[in-house]
C-alpha positions as CSV (number, residue, x, y, z in Angstrom):
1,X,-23.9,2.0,8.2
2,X,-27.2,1.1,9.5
3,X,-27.3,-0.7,13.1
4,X,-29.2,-4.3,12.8
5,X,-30.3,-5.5,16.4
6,X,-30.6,-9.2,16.9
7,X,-31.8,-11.1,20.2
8,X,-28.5,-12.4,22.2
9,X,-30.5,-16.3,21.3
10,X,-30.6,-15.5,18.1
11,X,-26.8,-15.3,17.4
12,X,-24.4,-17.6,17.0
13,X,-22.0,-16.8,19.4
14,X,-18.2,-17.5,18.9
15,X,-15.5,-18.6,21.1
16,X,-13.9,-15.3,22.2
17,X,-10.4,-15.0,23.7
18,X,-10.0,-13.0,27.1
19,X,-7.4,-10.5,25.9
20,X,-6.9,-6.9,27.6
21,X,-8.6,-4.4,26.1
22,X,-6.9,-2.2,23.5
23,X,-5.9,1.6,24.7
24,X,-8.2,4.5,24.5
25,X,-8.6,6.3,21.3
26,X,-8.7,9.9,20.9
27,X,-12.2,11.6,20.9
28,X,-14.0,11.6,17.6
29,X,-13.3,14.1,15.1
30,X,-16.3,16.5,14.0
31,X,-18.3,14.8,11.2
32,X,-20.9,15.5,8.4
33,X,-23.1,12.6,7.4
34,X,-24.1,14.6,4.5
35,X,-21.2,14.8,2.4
36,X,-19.1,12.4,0.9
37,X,-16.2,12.2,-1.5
38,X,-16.2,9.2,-3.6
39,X,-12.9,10.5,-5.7
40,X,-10.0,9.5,-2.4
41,X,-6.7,9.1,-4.0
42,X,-6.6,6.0,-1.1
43,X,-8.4,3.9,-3.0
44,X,-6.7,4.4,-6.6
45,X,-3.3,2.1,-6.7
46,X,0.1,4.0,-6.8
47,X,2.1,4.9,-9.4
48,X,4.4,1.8,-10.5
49,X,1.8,-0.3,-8.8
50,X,-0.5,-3.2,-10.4
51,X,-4.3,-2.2,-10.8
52,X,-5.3,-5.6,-9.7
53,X,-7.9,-5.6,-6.8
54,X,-9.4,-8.5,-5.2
55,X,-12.9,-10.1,-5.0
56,X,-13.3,-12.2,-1.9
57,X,-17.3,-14.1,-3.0
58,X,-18.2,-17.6,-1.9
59,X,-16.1,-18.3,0.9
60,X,-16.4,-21.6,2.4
61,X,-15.2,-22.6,5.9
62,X,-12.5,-25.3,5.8
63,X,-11.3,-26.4,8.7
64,X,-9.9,-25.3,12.5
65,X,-13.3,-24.6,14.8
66,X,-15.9,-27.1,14.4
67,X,-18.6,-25.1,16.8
68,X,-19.9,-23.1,14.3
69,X,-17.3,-22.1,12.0
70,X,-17.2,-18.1,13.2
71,X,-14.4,-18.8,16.5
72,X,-11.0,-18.7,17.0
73,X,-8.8,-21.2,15.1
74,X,-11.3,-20.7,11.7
75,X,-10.1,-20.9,8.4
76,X,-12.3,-20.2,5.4
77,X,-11.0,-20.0,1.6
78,X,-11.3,-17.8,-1.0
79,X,-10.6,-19.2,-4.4
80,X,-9.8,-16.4,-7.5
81,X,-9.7,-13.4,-5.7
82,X,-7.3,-12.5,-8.0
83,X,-5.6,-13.1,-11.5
84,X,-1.9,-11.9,-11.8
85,X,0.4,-12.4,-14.5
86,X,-1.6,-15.4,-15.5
87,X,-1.4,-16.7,-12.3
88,X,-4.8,-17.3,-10.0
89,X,-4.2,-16.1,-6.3
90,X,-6.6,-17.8,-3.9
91,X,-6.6,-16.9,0.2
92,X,-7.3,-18.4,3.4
93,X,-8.4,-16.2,6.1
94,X,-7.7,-17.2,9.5
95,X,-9.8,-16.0,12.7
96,X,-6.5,-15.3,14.9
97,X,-8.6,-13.6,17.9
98,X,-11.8,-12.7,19.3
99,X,-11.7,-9.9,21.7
100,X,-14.8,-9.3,23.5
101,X,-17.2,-9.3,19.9
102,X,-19.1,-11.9,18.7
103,X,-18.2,-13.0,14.8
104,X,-21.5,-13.5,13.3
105,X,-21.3,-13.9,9.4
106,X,-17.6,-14.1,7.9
107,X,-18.5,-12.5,4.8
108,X,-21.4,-11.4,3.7
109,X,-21.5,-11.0,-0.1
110,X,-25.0,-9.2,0.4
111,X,-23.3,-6.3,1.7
112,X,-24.2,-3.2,0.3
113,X,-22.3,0.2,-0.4
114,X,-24.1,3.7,0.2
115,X,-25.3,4.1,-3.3
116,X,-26.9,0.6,-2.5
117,X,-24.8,-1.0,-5.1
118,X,-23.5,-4.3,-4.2
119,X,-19.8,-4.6,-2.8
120,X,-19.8,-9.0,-3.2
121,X,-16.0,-8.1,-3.7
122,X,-15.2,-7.5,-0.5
123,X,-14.3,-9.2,2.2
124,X,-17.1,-8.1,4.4
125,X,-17.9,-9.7,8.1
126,X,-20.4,-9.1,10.1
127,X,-19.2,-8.3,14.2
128,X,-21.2,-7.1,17.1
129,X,-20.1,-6.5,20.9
130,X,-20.3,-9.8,23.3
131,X,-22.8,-7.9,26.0
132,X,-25.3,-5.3,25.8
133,X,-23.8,-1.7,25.8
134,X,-25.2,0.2,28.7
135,X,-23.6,2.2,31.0
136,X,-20.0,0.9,30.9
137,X,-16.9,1.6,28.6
138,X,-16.1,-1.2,26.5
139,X,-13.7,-2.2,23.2
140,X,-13.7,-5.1,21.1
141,X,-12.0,-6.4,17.8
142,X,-12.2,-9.9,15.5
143,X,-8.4,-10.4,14.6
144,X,-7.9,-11.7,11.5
145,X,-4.8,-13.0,9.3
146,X,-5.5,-13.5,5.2
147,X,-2.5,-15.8,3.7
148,X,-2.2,-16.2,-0.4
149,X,-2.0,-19.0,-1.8
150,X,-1.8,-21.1,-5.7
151,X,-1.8,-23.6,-7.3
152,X,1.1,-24.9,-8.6
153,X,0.0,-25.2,-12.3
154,X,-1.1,-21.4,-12.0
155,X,-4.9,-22.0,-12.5
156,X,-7.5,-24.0,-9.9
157,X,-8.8,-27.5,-10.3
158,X,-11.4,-26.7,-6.9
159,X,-9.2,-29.1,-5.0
160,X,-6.7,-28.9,-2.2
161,X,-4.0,-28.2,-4.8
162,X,-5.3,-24.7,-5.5
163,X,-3.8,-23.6,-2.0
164,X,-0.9,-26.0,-2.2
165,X,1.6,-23.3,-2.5
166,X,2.1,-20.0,-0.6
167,X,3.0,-16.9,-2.6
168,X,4.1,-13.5,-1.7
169,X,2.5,-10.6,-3.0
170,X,4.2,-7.0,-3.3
171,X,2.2,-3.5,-3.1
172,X,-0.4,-4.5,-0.7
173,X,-2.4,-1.8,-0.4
174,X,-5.6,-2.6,2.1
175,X,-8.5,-0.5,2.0
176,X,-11.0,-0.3,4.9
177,X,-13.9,1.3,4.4
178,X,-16.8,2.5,6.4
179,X,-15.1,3.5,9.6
180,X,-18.3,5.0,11.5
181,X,-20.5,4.9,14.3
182,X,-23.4,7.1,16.4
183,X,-24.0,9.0,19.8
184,X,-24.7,5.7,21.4
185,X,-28.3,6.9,21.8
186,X,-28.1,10.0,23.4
187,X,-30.7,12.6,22.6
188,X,-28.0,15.3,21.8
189,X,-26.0,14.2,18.7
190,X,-22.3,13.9,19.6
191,X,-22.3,14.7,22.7
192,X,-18.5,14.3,24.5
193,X,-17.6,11.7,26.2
194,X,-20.5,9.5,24.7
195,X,-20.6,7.4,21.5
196,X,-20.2,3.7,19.5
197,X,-17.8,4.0,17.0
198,X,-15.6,1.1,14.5
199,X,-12.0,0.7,14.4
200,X,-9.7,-0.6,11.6
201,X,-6.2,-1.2,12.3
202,X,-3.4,-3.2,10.6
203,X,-0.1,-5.2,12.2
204,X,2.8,-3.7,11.5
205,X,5.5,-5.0,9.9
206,X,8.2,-2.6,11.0
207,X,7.8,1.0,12.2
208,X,7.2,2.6,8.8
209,X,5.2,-0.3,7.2
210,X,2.0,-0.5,6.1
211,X,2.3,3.5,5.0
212,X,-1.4,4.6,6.6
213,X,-3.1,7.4,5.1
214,X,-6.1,8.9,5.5
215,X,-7.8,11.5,3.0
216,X,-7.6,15.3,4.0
217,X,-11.1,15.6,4.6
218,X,-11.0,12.6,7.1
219,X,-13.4,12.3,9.7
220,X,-11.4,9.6,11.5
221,X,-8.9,9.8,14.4
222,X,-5.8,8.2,14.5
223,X,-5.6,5.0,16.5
224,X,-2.3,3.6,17.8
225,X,-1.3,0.8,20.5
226,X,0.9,-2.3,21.7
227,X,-0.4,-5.1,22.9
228,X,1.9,-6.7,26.2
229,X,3.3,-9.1,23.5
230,X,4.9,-6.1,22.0
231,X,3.1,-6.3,18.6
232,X,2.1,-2.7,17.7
233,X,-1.1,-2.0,16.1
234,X,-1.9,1.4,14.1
235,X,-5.4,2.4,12.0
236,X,-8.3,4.6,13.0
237,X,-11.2,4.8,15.0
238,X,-14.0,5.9,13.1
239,X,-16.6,8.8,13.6
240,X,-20.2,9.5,15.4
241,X,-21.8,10.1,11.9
242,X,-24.1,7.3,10.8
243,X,-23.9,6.4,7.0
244,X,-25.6,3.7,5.1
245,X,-24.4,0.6,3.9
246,X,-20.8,0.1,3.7
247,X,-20.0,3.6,3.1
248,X,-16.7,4.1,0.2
249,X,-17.1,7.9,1.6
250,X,-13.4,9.3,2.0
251,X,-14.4,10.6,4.8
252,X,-14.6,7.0,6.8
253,X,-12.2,5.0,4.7
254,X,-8.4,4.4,5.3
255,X,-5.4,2.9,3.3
256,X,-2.8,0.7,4.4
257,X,0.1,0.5,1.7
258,X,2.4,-2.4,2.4
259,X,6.2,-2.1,1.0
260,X,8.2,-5.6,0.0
261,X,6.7,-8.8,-0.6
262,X,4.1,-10.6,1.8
263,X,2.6,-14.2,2.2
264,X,-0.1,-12.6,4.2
265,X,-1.4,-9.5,6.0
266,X,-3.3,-9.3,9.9
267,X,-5.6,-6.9,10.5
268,X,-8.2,-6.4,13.3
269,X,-12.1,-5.1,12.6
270,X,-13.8,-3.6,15.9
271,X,-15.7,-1.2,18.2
272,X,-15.1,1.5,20.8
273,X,-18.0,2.7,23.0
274,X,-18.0,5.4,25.7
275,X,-21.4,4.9,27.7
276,X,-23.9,6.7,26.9
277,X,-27.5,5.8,26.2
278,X,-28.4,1.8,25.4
279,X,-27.0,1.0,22.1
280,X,-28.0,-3.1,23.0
281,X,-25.8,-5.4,20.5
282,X,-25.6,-3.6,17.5
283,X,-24.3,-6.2,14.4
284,X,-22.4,-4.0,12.3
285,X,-21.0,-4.6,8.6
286,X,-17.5,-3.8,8.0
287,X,-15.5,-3.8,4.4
288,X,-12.5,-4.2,3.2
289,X,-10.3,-4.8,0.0
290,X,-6.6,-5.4,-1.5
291,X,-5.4,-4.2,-4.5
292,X,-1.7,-2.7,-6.7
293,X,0.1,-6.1,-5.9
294,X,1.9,-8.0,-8.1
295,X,4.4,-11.2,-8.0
296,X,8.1,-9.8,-6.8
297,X,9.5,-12.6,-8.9
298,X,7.9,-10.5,-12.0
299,X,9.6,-7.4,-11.6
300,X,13.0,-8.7,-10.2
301,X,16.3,-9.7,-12.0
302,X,19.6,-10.6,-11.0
303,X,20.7,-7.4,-11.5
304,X,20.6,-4.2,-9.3
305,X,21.0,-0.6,-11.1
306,X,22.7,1.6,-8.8
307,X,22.4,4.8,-11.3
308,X,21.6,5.5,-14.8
309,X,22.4,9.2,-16.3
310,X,23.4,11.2,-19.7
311,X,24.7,13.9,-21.1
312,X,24.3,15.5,-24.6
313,X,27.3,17.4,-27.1
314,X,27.5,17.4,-30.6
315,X,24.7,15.5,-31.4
316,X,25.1,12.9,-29.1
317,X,23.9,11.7,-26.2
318,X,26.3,10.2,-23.7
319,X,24.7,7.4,-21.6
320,X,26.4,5.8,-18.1
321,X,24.9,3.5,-16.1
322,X,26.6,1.2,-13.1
323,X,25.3,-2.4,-12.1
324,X,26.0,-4.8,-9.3
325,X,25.1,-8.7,-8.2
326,X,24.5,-9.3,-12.5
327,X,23.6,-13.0,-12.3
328,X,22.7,-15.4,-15.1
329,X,22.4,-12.0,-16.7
330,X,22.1,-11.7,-21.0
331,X,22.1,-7.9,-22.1
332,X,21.0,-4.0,-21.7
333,X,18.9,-3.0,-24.9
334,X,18.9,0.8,-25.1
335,X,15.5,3.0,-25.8
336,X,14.8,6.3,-26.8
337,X,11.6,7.9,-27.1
338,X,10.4,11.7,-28.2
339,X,7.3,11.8,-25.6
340,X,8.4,10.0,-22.4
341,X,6.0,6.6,-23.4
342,X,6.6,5.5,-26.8
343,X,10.4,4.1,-27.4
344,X,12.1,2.5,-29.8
345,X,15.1,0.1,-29.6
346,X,18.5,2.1,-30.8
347,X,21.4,0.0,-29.2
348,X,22.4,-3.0,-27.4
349,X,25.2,-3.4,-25.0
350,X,26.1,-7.1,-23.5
351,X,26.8,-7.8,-19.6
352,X,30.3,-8.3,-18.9
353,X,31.9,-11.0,-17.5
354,X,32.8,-11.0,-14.1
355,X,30.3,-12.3,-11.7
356,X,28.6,-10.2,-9.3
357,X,30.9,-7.0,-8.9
358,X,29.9,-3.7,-9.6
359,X,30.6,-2.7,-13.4
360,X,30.3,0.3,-15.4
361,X,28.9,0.6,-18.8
362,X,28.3,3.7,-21.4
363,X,26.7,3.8,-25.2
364,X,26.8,7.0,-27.3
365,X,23.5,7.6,-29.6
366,X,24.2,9.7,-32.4
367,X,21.1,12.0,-32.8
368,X,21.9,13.7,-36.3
369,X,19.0,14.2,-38.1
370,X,16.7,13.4,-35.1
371,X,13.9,15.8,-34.3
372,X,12.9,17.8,-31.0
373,X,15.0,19.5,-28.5
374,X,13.7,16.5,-25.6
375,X,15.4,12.9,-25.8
376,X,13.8,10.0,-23.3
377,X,16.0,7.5,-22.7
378,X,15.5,4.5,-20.4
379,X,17.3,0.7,-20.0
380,X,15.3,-2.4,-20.8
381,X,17.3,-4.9,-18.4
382,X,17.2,-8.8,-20.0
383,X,18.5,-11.8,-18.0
384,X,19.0,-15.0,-19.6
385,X,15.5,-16.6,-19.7
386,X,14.6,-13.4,-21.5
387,X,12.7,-11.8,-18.0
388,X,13.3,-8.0,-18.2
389,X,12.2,-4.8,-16.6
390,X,12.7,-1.1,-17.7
391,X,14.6,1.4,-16.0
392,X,13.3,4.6,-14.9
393,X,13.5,7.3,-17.9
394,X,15.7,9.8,-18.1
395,X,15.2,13.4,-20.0
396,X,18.0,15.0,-22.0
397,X,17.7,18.3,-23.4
398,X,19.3,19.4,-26.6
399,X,19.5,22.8,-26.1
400,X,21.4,24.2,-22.9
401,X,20.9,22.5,-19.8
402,X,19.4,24.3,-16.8
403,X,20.5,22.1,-14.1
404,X,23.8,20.6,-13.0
405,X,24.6,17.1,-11.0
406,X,22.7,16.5,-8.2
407,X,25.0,15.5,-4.8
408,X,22.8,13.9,-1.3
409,X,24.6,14.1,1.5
410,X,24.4,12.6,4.5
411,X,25.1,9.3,2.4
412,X,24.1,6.9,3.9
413,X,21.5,8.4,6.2
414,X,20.9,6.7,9.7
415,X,17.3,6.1,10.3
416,X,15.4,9.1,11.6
417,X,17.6,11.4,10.4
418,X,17.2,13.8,7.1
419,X,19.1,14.1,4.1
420,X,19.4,17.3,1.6
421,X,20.2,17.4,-2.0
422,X,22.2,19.8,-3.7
423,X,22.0,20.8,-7.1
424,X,22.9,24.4,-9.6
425,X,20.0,25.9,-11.3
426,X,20.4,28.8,-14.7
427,X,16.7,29.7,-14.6
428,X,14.3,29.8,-11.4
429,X,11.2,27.1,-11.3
430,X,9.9,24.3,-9.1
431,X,11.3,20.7,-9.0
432,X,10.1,17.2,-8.1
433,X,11.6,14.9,-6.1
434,X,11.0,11.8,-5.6
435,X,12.1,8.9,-3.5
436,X,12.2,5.5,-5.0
437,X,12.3,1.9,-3.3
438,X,13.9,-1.5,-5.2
439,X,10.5,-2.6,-6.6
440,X,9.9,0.4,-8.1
441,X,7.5,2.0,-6.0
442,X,7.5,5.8,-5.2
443,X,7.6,5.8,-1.1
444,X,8.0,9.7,-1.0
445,X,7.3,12.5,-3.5
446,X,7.3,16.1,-2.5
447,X,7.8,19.4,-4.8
448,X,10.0,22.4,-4.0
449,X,10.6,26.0,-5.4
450,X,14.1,26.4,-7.4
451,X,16.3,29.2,-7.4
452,X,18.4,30.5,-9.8
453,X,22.2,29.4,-8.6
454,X,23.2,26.8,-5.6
455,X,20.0,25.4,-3.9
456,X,19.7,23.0,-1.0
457,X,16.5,21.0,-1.2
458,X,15.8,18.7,2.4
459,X,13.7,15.4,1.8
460,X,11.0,15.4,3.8
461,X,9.7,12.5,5.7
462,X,13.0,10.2,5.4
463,X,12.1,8.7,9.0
464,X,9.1,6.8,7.2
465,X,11.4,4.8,5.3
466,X,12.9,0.5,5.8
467,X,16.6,0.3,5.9
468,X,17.6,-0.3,2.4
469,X,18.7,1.4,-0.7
470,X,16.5,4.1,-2.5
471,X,16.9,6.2,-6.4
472,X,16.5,9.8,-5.7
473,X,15.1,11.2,-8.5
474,X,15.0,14.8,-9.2
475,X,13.2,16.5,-11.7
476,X,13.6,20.1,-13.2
477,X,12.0,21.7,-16.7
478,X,12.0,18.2,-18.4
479,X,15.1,17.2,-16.9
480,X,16.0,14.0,-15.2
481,X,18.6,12.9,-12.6
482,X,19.1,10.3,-10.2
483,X,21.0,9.0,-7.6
484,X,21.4,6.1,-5.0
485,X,20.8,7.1,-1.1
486,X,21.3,4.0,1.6
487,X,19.2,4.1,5.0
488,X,20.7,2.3,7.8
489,X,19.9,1.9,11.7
């Protein structure tokens, strides 16, 4: 982005908060102002994942710093930044910490990408170092916290009731774009040891959460650090390349893909600069977005399905599945489909009694007179107040199968370790296998080359998943099988 100097008079200068200053990033990358990639699979949701994004226009300030609205303490809301499942999602963004930088516009809905279109959707501040830049090393962030928030009636009447009550969203995924900088004025561009550069970085949750990822033809450096109140920090630190506006270039951008449910993410926007040549105050604009949430309450039932498989002979396909913790749970309703996306309804099999133990059930289809040598089958799971969800499909072949059961072993896997899956093959090939949390979401995905006989496939990876239980899924020449795999400490 373009640098815009201001007179130190001229700015309206926040309350900042002494705080040590973060660790040293790596040295920049190599970069190429001139290209960009505007096609990053970082900012296109997940599979299983809403396609909701937010639009953060026409914040107000609300209450908590009555200087002038831009310190520590802040809080300005966002009303419909977002519509899900009929519900409208407003936020509150809290200024948590000031960190040598100077907070000078909250969001500016002026902002601009590098086409020059507008980006009013983002949350985009404006943030600029607390001293001139000459001559001595110095780092900086604004810290802030955005919690979500509804009205209790689902839709906003512009008073306080539209952020009466917190909600949790699921699927985060945080984009921060435009991670760049210069060579802080030095004749010879990108010259070591001296340059002014951003930094995104995200709190973590636990260890493995937010997922970051940065495309392959990133330009940024990783950037990891704990502050001496032990909360761990992880992002980038951005490049020496200048780009206009609020670049979207994958090249500068970064992901942050939260797993579970959330009232609220923290994040902190910032600089790094290595002296070099006077860069003065620059005011730079930074970018950001959410999107692929969704209510957890939407895609949850009081029921867990701990595996679903089938067989076919004779014209029939044998299905098994196995359940535990049914609650105020009504029925299973039984779908088969010839292409994998259209189904139709061919049985219906009612929860048994018995509380919350684990229970097995089975339904035979007879498939006489049924065309194609594929069946799809999946489980559309219906509680009481007629909430469901779908299982994940399953493939059955007709003709002979060319894969057997699939066993994981270690089972349960201790955290860090590895796991491998074993499975018998009739005809070479490749197979995917994925890993898949409670919600739904793909965490891991990876592909391997299949022999023909015994093959031992290791997931990859494993030590970036929560404690918790997962559905392997494995996935060979149309076919489909799955199993349960539990990480614990």
């Amino acid at each position: 982005m373009k640098q815009i100097y201001f007179v130190l008079a001229l700015l309206s200068i926040a309350c900042t908060v002494t705080m040590a200053q973060p660790t040293v990033p790596a040295t920049p990358a190599a970069c190429n102002a001139n290209s960009c990639i505007t096609n990053s699979n970082i900012d296109v949701c997940p599979p299983s994942s809403s396609t909701v994004v937010t639009n953060h226009r026409n914040g107000t300030y609300n209450r908590g710093n009555n200087g002038n609205n831009l310190g520590v303490g802040a809080i300005w809301r966002f009303r419909n930044i977002a519509t899900v499942g009929g519900i409208t999602i407003n936020c509150e963004v809290v200024v948590d910490a000031i960190s040598n930088a100077i907070l000078s516009n909250m969001d500016d809905d002026a902002a601009v990408d590098q086409a020059n279109v507008s980006i009013a959707s983002f949350f985009a501040p404006r943030i600029s170092p607390d001293q001139n830049l000459n001559g001595t090393n110095r780092r900086g962030y604004v810290q802030f916290t955005m919690n979500f928030f509804k009205n209790i009636v689902g839709t906003n009447n512009n008073t306080n009731a539209d952020f009466a009550t917190s909600v949790s969203l699921s699927n985060i995924n945080y984009v921060h774009y435009d991670i760049d900088g210069n060579d802080a004025g030095n004749v010879n561009s990108g010259i070591a040891g001296s340059w002014f550069r951003e930094t995104g970085l995200a709190k973590r949750v636990t260890a493995s959460n937010p997922l970051i990822v940065a495309n392959a033809s990133t330009e940024l450096v990783a950037y990891n650090y704990t502050d001496p109140v032990t909360t761990s920090w992880a992002g980038f630190a951005g490049t020496v390349c200048e780009r206009d506006g609020v670049s979207r270039c994958a090249q500068v951008a970064s992901s942050f893909s939260y797993n579970g449910a959330l009232p609220g993410i923290t994040f902190r926007m910032g600089y790094d600069y290595n002296a070099g040549g006077n860069v003065g105050m620059p005011v730079r604009q930074y970018g950001s977005r959410l999107g692929c949430f969704n209510f957890p309450q939407a895609v949850t039932l009081p029921v867990k399905l701990l595996s679903f498989t089938g067989s076919y002979h004779d014209n029939e396909t044998g299905l098994k599945w196995e359940t535990e913790a049914e609650e105020s749970f009504s029925h299973y309703e039984i779908e088969r489909g010839s292409n994998g996306s259209d189904f139709t309804t061919v049985g219906k099999v009612v929860a048994q009694p018995g509380g919350t133990a684990k229970k097995s059930y089975q339904y035979t289809d007879a498939v006489t007179g049924i065309s194609g040598s594929v069946l799809y089958y999946r489980l559309k799971m219906v509680d009481i107040d007629g909430k469901f969800k779908y299982s994940n499909v399953i493939v059955i072949r007709r003709d002979t199968k060319t894969m057997n059961g699939i066993s994981i072993s270690p089972n349960p896997v201790v955290s860090g370790a590895g796991a491998t899956i074993r499975m018998t093959a009739i005809t070479p090939g490749k197979a995917d296998v994925r890993v898949i949390d409670m919600m739904g979401k793909v965490v891991l995905q990876q592909q391997n080359r299949i022999a023909e006989g015994t093959n031992s496939i290791s997931i990859n990876n494993m030590n970036r998943l929560q404690t918790g239980t997962y559905t392997v899924q494995l996935i060979y020449n149309d076919e489909s099988m799955n199993t349960k795999i539990s990480i614990i400490k």
